[in-house]
N, C-alpha and C positions, 0 to 999 in steps of 0.2 A: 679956271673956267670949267664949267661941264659938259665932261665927254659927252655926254649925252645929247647936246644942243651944239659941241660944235667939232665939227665932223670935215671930213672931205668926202665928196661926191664921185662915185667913180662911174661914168657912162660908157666903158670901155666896150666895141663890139667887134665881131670879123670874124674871120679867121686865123688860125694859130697866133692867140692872144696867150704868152705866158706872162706868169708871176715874175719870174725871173726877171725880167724887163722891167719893173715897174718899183721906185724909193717906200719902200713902204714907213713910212714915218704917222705916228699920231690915228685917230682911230677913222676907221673909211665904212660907211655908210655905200649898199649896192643898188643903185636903181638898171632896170631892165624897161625900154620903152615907157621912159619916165615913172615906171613903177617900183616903188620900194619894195625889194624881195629879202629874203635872207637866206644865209645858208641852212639846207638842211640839219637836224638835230641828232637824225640814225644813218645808218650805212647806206652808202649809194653805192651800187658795184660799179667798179672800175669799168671803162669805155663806154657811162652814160651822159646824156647831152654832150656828145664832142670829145669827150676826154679822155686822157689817158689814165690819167688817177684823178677818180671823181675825189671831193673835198665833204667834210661835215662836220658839223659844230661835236663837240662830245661834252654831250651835258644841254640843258634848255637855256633858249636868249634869254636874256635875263630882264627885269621890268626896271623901270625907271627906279620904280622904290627901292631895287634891291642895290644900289649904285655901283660902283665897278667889283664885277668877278670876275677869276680866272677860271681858263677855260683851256684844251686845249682843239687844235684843229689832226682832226684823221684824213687820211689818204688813203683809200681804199686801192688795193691795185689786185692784179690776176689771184697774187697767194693770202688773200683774203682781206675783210673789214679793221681799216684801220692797221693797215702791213706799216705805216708810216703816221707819225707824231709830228707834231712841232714842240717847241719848247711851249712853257705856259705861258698864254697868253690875257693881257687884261683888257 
């Protein structure tokens, strides 16, 4: 099937919402007040919208055409852009 078309929906809202909490299996698609958003692509400094360690895509979403790339996710925190990684992600 195509990541691209089938997805999980995640309408998660509140207060102290973490990752941790949450299976993250197969690819998740974020709507905000039923609006599809995305993660930022450059540095968000740490304790912006709510957070402790804002998150950002490192590198641009990618198009449909360009079908699956990896990618990795940054964590910006106090001691600068991108203090924290994830593994590569596709």
């Amino acid at each position: 099937s195509d990541p691209c078309y089938n997805y999980e929906a995640n309408n998660e809202s509140g207060d102290w919402i973490c990752d941790e909490s949450f299976s993250w299996n197969g690819w998740y698609r974020l709507f905000y007040y039923g609006m599809n958003i995305q993660m930022p692509e450059t540095c968000v400094t740490s304790y912006s919208c709510n957070t402790d360690i804002s998150l950002s895509l490192n590198g641009p979403h990618p198009q449909i055409e360009d079908g699956v790339v990896t990618r990795e996710i940054c964590g910006s925190y106090y001691w600068g852009c991108c203090y924290y990684k994830t593994n590569p992600i596709r």
